[in-house]
C-alpha positions as CSV (number, residue, x, y, z in Angstrom):
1,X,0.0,0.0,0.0
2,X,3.1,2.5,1.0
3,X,4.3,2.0,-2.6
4,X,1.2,2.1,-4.2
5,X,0.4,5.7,-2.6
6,X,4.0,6.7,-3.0
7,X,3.3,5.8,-6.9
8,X,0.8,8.1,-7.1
9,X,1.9,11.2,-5.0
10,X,4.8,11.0,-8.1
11,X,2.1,10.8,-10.8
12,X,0.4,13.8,-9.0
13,X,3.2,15.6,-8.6
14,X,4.5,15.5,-12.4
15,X,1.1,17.1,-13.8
16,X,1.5,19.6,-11.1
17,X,4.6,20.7,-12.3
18,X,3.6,20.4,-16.1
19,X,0.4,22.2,-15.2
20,X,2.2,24.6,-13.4
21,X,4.7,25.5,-16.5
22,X,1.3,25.4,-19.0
23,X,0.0,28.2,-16.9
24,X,3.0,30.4,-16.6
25,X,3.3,30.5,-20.3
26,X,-0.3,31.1,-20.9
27,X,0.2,33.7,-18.4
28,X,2.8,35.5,-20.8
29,X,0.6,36.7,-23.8
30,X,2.7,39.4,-24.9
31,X,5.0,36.8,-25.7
32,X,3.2,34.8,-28.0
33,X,3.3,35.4,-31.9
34,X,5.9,36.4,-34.7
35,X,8.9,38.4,-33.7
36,X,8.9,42.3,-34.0
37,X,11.5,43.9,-36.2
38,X,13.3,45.4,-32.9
39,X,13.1,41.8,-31.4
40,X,15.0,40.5,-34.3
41,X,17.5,43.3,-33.7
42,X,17.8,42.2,-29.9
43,X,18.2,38.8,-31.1
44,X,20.8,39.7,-33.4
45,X,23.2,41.3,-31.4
46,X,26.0,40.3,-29.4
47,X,25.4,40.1,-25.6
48,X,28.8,42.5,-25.2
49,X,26.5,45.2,-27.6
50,X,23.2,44.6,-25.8
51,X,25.4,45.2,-22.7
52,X,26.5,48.8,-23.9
53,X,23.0,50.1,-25.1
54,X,21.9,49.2,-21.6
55,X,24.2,51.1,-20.0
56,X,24.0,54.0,-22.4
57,X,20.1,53.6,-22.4
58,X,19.6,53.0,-25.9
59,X,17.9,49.8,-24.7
60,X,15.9,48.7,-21.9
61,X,16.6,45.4,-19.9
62,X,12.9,44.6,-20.7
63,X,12.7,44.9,-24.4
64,X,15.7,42.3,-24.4
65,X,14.1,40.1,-21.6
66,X,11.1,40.3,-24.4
67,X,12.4,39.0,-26.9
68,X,14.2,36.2,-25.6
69,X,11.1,35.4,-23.5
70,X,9.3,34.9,-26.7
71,X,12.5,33.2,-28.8
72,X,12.7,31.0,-25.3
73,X,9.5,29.7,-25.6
74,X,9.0,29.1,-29.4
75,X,12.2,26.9,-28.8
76,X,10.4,24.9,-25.7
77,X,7.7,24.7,-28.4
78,X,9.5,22.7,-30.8
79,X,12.1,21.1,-28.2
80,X,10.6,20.6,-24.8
81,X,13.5,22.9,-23.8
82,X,12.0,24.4,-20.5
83,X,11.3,23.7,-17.0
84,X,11.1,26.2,-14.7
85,X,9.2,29.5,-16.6
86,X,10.7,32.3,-14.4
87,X,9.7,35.3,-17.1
88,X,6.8,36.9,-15.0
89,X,9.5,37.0,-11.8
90,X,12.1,38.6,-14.3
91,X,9.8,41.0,-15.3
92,X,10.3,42.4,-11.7
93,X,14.0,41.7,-10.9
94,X,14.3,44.3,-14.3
95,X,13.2,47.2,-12.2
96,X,12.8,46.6,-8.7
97,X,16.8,46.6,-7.9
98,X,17.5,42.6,-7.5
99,X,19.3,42.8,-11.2
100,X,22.6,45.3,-11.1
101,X,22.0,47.1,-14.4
102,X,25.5,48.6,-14.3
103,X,27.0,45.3,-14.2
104,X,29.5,43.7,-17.2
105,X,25.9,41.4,-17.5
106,X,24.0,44.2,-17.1
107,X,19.9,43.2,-18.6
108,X,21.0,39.8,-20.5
109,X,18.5,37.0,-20.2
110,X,20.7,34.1,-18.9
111,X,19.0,30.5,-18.8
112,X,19.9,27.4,-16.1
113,X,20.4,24.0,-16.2
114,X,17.1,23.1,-13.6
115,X,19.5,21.9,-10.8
116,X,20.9,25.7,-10.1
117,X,19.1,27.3,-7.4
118,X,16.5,29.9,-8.1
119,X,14.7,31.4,-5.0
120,X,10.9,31.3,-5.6
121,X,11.5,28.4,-7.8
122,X,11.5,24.9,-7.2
123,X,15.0,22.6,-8.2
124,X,13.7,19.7,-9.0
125,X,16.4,18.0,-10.6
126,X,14.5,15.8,-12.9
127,X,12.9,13.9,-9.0
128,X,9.4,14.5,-8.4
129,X,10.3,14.0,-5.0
130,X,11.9,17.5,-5.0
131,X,8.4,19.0,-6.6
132,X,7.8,22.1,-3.8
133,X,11.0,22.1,-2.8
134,X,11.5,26.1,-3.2
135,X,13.7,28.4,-1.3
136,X,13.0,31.1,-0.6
137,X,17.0,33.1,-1.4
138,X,19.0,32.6,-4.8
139,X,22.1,29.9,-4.5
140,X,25.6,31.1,-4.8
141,X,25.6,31.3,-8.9
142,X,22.3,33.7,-9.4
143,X,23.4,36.1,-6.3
144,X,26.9,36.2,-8.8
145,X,24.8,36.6,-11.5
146,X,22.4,39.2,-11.0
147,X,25.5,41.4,-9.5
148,X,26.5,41.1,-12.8
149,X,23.6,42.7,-14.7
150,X,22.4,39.2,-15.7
151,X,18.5,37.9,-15.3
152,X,17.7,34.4,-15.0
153,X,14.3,33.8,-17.1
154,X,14.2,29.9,-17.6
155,X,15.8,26.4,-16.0
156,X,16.2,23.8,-18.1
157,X,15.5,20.6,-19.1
158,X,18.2,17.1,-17.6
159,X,18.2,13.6,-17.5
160,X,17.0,12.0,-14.1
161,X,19.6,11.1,-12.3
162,X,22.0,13.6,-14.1
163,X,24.4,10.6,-15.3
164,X,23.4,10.8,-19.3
165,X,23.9,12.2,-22.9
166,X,20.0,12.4,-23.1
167,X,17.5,14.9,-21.2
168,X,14.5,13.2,-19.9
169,X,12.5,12.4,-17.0
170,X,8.4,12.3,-15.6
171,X,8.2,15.6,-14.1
172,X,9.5,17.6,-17.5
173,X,9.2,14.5,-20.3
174,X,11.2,14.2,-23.1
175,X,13.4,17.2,-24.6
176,X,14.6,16.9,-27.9
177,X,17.6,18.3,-30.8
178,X,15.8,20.9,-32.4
179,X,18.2,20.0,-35.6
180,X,16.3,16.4,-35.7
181,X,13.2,15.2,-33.3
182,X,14.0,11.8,-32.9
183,X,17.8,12.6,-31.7
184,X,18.6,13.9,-28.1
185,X,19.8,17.2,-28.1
186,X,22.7,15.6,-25.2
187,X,22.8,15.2,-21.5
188,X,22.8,16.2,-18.8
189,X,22.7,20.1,-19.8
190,X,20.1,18.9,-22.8
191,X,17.5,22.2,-22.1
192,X,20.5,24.4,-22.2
193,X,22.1,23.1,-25.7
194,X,18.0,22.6,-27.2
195,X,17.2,25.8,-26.3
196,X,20.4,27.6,-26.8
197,X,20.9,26.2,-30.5
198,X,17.2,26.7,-31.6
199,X,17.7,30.4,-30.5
200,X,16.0,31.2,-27.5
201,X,19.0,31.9,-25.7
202,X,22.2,33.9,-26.3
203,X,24.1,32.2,-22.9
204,X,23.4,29.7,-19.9
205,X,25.0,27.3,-17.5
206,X,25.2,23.8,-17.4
207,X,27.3,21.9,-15.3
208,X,30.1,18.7,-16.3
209,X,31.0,16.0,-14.6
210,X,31.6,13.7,-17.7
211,X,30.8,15.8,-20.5
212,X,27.4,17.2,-19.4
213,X,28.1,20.8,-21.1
214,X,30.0,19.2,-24.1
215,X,28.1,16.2,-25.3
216,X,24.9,18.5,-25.2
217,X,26.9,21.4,-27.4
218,X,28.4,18.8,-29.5
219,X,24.9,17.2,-29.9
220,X,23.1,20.3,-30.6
221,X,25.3,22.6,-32.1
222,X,26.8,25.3,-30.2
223,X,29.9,26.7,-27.9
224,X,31.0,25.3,-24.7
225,X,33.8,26.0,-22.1
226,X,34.6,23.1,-19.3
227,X,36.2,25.0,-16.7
228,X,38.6,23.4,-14.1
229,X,37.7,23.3,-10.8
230,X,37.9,26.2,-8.4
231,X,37.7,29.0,-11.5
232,X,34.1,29.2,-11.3
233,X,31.1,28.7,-8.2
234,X,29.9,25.2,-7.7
235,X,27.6,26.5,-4.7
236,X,24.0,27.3,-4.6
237,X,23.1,23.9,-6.7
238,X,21.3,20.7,-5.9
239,X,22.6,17.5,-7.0
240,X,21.7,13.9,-8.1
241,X,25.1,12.9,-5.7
242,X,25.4,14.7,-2.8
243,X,29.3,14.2,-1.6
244,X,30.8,12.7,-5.0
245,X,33.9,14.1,-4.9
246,X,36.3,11.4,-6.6
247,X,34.9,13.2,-10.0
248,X,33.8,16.5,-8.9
249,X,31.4,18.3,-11.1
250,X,32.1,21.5,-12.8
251,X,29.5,24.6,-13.5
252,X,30.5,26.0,-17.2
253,X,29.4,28.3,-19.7
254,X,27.2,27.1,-22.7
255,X,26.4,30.0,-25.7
256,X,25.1,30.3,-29.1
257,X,28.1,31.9,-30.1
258,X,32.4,31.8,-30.1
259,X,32.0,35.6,-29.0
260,X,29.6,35.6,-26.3
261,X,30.6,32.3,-24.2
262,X,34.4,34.3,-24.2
263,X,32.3,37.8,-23.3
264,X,30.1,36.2,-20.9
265,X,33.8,33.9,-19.4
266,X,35.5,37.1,-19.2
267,X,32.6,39.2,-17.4
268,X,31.9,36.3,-15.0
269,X,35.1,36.2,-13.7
270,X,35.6,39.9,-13.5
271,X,32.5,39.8,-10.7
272,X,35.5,38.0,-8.2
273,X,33.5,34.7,-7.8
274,X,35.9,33.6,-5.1
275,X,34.0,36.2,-2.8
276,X,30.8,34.8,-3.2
277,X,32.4,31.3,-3.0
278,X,35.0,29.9,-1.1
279,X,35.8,27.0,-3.7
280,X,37.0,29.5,-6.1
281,X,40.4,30.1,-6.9
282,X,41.2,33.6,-6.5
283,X,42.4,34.1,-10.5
284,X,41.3,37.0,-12.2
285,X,41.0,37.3,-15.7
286,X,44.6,37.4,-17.0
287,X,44.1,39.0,-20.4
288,X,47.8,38.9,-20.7
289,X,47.4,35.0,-21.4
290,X,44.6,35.6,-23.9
291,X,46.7,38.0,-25.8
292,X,49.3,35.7,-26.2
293,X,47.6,32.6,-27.3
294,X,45.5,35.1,-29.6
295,X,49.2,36.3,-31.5
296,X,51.4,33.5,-31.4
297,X,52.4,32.2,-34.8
298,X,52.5,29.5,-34.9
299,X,51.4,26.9,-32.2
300,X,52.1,23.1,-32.0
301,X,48.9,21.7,-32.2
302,X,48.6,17.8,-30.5
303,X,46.1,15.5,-32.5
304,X,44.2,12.8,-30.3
305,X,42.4,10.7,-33.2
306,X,40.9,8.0,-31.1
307,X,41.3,6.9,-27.2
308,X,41.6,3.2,-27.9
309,X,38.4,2.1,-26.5
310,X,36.1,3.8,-29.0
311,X,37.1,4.9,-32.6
312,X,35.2,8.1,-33.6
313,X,32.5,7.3,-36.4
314,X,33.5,8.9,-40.1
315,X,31.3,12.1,-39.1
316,X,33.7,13.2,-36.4
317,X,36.9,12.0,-37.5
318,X,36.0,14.2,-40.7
319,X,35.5,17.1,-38.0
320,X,38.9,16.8,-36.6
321,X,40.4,16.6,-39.8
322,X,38.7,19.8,-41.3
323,X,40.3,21.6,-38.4
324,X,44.1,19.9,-39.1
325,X,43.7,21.0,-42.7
326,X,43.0,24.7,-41.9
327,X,45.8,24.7,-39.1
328,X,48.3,23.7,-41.2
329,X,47.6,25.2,-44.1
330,X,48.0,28.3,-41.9
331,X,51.7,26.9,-41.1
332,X,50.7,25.2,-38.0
333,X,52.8,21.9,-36.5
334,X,50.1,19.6,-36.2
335,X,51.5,16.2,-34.7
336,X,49.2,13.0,-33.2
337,X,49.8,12.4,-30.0
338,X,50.1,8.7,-27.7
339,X,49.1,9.8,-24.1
340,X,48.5,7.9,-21.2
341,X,45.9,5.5,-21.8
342,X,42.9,6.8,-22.0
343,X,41.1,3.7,-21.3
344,X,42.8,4.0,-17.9
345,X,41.1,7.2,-17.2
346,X,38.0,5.8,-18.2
347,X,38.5,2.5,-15.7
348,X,39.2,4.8,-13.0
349,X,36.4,7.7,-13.8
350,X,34.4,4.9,-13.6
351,X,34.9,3.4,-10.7
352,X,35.3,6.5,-9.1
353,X,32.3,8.6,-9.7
354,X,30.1,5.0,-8.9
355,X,32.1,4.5,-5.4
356,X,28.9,4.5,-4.2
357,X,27.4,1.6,-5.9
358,X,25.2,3.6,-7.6
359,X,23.0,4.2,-4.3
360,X,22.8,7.9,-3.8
361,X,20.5,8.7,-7.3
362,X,18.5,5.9,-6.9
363,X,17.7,7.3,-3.2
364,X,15.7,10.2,-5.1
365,X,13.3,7.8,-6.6
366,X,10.1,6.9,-5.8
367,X,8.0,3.9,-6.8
368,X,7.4,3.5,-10.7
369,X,9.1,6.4,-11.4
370,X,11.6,6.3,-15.1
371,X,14.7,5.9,-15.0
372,X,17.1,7.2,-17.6
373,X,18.0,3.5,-19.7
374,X,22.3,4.3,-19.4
375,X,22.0,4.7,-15.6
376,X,19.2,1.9,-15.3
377,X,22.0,-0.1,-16.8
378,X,25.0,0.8,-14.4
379,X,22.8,0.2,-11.5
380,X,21.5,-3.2,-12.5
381,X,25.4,-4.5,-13.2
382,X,26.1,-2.8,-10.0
383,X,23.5,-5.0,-8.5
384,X,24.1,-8.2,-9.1
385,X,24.5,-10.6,-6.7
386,X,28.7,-11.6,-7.2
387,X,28.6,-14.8,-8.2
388,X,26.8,-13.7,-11.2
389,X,28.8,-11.2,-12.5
390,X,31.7,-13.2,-12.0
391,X,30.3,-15.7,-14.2
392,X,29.4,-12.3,-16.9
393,X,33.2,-11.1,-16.3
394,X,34.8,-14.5,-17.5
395,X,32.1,-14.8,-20.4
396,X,33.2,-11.5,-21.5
397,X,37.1,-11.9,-20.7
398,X,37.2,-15.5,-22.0
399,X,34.5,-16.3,-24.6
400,X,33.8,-12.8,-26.2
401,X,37.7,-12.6,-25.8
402,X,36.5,-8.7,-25.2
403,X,39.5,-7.1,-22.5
404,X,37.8,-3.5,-22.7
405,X,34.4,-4.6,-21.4
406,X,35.6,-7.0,-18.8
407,X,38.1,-4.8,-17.5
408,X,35.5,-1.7,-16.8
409,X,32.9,-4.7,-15.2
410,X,35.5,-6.4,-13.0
411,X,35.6,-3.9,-10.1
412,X,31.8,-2.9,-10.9
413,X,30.4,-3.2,-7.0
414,X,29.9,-0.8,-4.1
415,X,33.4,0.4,-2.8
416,X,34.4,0.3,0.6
417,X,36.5,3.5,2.0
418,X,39.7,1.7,1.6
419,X,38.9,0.6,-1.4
420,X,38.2,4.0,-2.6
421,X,40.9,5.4,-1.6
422,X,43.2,3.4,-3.6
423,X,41.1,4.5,-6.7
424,X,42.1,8.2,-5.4
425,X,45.3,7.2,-5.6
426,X,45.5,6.2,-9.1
427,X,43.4,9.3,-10.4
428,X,46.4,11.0,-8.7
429,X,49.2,9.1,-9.9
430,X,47.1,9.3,-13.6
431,X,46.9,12.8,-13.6
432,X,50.8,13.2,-12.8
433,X,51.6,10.7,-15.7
434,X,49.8,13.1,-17.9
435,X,51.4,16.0,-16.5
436,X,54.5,14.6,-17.5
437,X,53.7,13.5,-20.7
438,X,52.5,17.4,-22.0
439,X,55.1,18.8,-20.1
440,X,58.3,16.6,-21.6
441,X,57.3,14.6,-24.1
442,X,54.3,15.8,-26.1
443,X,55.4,19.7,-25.3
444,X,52.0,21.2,-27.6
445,X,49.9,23.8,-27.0
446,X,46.8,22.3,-27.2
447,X,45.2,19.0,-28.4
448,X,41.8,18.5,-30.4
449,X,39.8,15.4,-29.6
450,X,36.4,14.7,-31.1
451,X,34.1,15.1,-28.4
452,X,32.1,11.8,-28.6
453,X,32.8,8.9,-31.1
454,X,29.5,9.8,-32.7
455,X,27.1,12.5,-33.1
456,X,23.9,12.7,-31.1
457,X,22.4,9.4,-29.9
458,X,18.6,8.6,-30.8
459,X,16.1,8.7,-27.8
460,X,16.7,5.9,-25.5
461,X,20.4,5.2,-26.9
462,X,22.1,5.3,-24.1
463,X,20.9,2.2,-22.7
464,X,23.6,1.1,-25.0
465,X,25.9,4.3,-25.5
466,X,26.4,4.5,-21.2
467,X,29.9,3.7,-21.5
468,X,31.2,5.5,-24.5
469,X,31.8,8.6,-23.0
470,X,35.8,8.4,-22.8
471,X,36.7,11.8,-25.2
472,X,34.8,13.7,-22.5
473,X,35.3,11.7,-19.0
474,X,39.4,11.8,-19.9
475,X,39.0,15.1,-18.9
476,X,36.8,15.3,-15.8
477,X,39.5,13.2,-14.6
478,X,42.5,15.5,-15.4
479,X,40.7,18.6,-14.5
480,X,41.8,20.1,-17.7
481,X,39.9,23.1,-19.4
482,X,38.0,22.3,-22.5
483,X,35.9,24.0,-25.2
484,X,33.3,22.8,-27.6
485,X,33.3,24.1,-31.0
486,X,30.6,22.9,-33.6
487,X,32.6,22.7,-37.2
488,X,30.1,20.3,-39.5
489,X,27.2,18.4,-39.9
490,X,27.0,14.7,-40.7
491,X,26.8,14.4,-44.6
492,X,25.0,11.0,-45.4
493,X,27.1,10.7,-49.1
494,X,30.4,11.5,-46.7
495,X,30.0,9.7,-43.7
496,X,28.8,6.4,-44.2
497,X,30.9,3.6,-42.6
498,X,32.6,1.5,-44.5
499,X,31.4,-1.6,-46.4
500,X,33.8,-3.9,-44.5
501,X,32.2,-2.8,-40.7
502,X,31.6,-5.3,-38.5
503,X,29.5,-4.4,-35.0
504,X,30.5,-8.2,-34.0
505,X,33.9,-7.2,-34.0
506,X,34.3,-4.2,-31.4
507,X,34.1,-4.3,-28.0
508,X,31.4,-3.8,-25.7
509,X,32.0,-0.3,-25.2
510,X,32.0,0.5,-29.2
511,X,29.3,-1.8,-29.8
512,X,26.8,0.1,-27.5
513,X,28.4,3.3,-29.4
514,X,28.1,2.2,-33.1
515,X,24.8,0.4,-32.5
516,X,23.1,3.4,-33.0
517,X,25.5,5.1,-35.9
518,X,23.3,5.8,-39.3
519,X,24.6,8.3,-41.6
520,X,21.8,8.2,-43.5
521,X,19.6,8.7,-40.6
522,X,21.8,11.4,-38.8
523,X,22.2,13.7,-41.7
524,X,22.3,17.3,-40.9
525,X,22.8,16.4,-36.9
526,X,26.1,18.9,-36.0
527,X,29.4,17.6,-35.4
528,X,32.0,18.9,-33.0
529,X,35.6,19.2,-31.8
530,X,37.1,19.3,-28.4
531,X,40.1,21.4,-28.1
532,X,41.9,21.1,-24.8
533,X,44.4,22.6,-22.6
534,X,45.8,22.0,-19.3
535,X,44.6,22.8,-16.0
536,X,43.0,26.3,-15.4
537,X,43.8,27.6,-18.9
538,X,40.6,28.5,-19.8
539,X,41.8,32.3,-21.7
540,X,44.0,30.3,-23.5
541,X,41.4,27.5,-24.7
542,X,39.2,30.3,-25.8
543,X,41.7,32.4,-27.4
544,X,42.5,29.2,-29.3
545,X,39.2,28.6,-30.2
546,X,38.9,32.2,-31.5
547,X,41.9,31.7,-34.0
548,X,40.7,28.0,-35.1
549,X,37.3,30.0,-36.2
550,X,39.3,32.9,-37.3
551,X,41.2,30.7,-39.7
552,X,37.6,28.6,-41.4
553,X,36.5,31.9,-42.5
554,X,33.5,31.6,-44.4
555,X,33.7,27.9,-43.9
556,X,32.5,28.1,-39.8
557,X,30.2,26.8,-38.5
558,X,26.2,27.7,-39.6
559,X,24.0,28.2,-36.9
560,X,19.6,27.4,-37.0
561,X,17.9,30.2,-37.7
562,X,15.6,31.4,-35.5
563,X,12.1,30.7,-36.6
């Protein structure tokens, strides 16, 4: 009976909430219908321009907040984007003195991943058990933001759980690419790459523990920065893991645009998060680093074509290879680089950020309530009774003959403190190894990676894709800064696999990946790179993005129109 009446307090619960949202938009007339001409202006410009006519009064904060209210919610239209509907509070927060509208942020509409905290708003999180769960202050990243000049006007949509390329759950449903309905638009900072790359949205935040701002970008077709740790606030958020710390998460900038996420990067930091949040490094902005990575000549450029677990499909090896041919042709060294296994990282990550055997997530759940398919499947493995999955290990190990998925499902159980702590150890001694591979061996500036082995997965993929997220994870693990840059789109004449392909021949891992690969199918989904520097360089990955764009020209990147 407990269950039974638990099953249905969920149930109630998620039309609530998607009652709730129906209302606030109906609520919000004047932002139905067709764009204005001056809408279309606003939604042109650059947010350091819209910044300047606020401050010189050309513009007001609420003709912006207008049209990006309305572009917000023809893209939640067509993608399921939104959660939380926060327009009729922002309203408000443009003229009663909450917002600072002399601020380096000063009137731009800024959108949230749902799990930032919003006071007024609820932070769900994905878990109907957090349905009322409002406070009744902003977290640590809105009071930094509305200092700034920015105004929070919509959360977005996440997986349940938060551990997933795809963004769904009960209390929101299903949101999807806006570049193709039956693809996810990533995970777990889906709302934000959805809504950002359909055009209702110049900027947000997302946060990144194993790609969750760059799978999403990659996916969907837009810019993203994954900050190290301690260079921007990780307070004033509620989590699907509570205390996970052997892979800590990471809040980062998602944008629309090359120029705005290095604006918005730049202004952030300006604002002296460290004094709102005692994580933060105390680093200011050193534009001397920027300049420098902006003029060089001529940079050595480190080439990561595949991390040995999971070759990238034709789409995004064609993606990293566009960018080599412009570097060099620019007179660029552009070598490919052997680091530390990356299959290591992704054995570690693993067992690091699942310590836990899975158990904290699944505490937020309440009877019948979905669970995301990748994170269903890491629980059940976890799960099994040992004898079992000893007897799945050797059939993997011995008949399959597959090392890559039997090493990762090995050490798959709940880890006791001791037993963690030897994992801490290797992440340590892992990160070192690196360290001392860039530093006196590889010696490059940077190193492009395709973000994901293949382009966005179709709804429900990653029941299968769970594990390939290795071009991402690598990273968590090393705490190195990375940006997201969208060069292509998969071409179904270009990137078909070859006629000799076998899925019985990969491992586990690329299986799960490649089952879901269709050129055909995915043409016209966006294809990304990675580029990637070392810890806490994140003017320099941005500079370097900046010149890689610089250099395609007329050949960058095309982004949707807004409708």
């Amino acid at each position: 009976m407990v269950y039974l009446l638990d099953y249905f307090q969920h149930r109630r619960d998620c039309q609530f909430k998607q009652a709730e949202r129906v209302q606030r938009i109906q609520a919000l007339p004047t932002y139905q219908g067709p764009f204005t001409s001056s809408e279309r202006l606003v939604l042109s410009k650059p947010i350091e321009q819209l910044v300047q006519d606020v401050h010189q009064q050309v513009l007001q904060p609420i003709d912006i907040l207008r049209a990006y209210g309305k572009a917000a919610l023809k893209a939640h239209e067509k993608t399921n984007c939104v959660t939380e509907v926060m327009i009729g509070a922002a309203e408000g927060w443009t003229t009663d003195g909450s917002v600072n509208m002399k601020g380096p942020l000063a009137g731009i509409p800024i959108s949230l991943k749902d799990s930032i905290v919003v006071g007024g708003f609820d932070t769900t999180v994905g878990y109907s058990r957090n349905v009322g769960n409002k406070g009744e202050k902003d977290g640590t990243m809105v009071r930094l933001l509305k200092d700034a000049g920015a105004v929070p006007y919509v959360k977005t949509n996440l997986p349940i759980t938060l551990l997933s390329f795809e963004s769904t759950n009960d209390v929101w449903g299903r949101c999807t690419n806006p570049h193709n309905n039956k693809y996810s638009p990533g995970g777990s900072t889906g709302g934000e790459s959805a809504l950002l790359a359909a055009g209702g949205g110049r900027i947000g935040i997302g946060s990144d523990v194993a790609g969750s701002v760059r799978a999403p970008a990659h996916f969907s077709g837009i810019y993203s920065l994954r900050c190290s740790t301690g260079r921007w606030p990780k307070n004033g958020m509620v989590t699907s893991m509570p205390g996970q710390e052997g892979i800590p998460s990471v809040f980062s900038p998602m944008s629309r645009t090359l120029e705005d996420l290095s604006y918005f990067t730049k202004s952030l930091i300006s604002m002296q998060p460290w004094k709102y949040d005692h994580s933060v490094h105390p680093i200011p902005w050193r534009a001397e680093v920027a300049e420098q990575f902006a003029e060089k000549k001529k940079f050595k450029v480190g080439v990561l074509r595949t991390d040995g677990v999971v070759d990238p499909s034709p789409a995004c090896a064609r993606a990293v290879e566009e960018v080599v041919q412009v570097l060099k042709k620019e007179g660029h060294e552009v070598v490919d680089v052997e680091p530390p296994s990356p299959y290591e990282a992704l054995y570690i990550g693993s067992q690091l950020l699942n310590s836990d055997g899975c158990k904290t997530f699944k505490s937020f759940f309440r009877t019948g309530e979905w669970e995301d398919p990748g994170a269903k499947q890491m629980s059940w493995l976890m799960s099994l009774p040992s004898p079992f999955k000893w007897l799945y290990y050797a059939w993997v190990k011995y008949v399959r003959r597959d090392e890559i998925w039997a090493g990762l499902v090995r050490d798959w159980k709940p880890k006791s403190s001791y037993e963690q702590w030897k994992f801490v150890a290797k992440r340590e001694a892992y990160k070192a190894k690196w360290h001392d591979w860039w530093e006196q061996e590889a010696k490059v500036d940077f190193i492009i990676t395709p973000p994901n082995a293949t382009p966005a997965v179709p709804h429900d993929g990653m029941k299968d894709a769970v594990s390939s997220c290795g071009y991402t994870f690598l990273f968590n693990l090393l705490d190195y800064t990375c940006g997201i840059m969208p060069i292509t789109h998969v071409d179904k004449a270009l990137d078909q696999l070859p006629s000799d392909f076998s899925l019985k021949k990969l491992n586990g891992v690329a299986y799960g990946a490649y089952k879901h690969y269709d050129a055909t199918a995915m043409h016209g989904l966006p294809v990304a790179v990675q580029i990637v520097g070392q810890r806490l360089e994140e003017e320099k990955v941005l500079a370097i993005m900046k010149r890689i764009e610089d250099i395609l020209g007329d050949d960058k990147y095309q982004l949707l129109e807004i409708e």
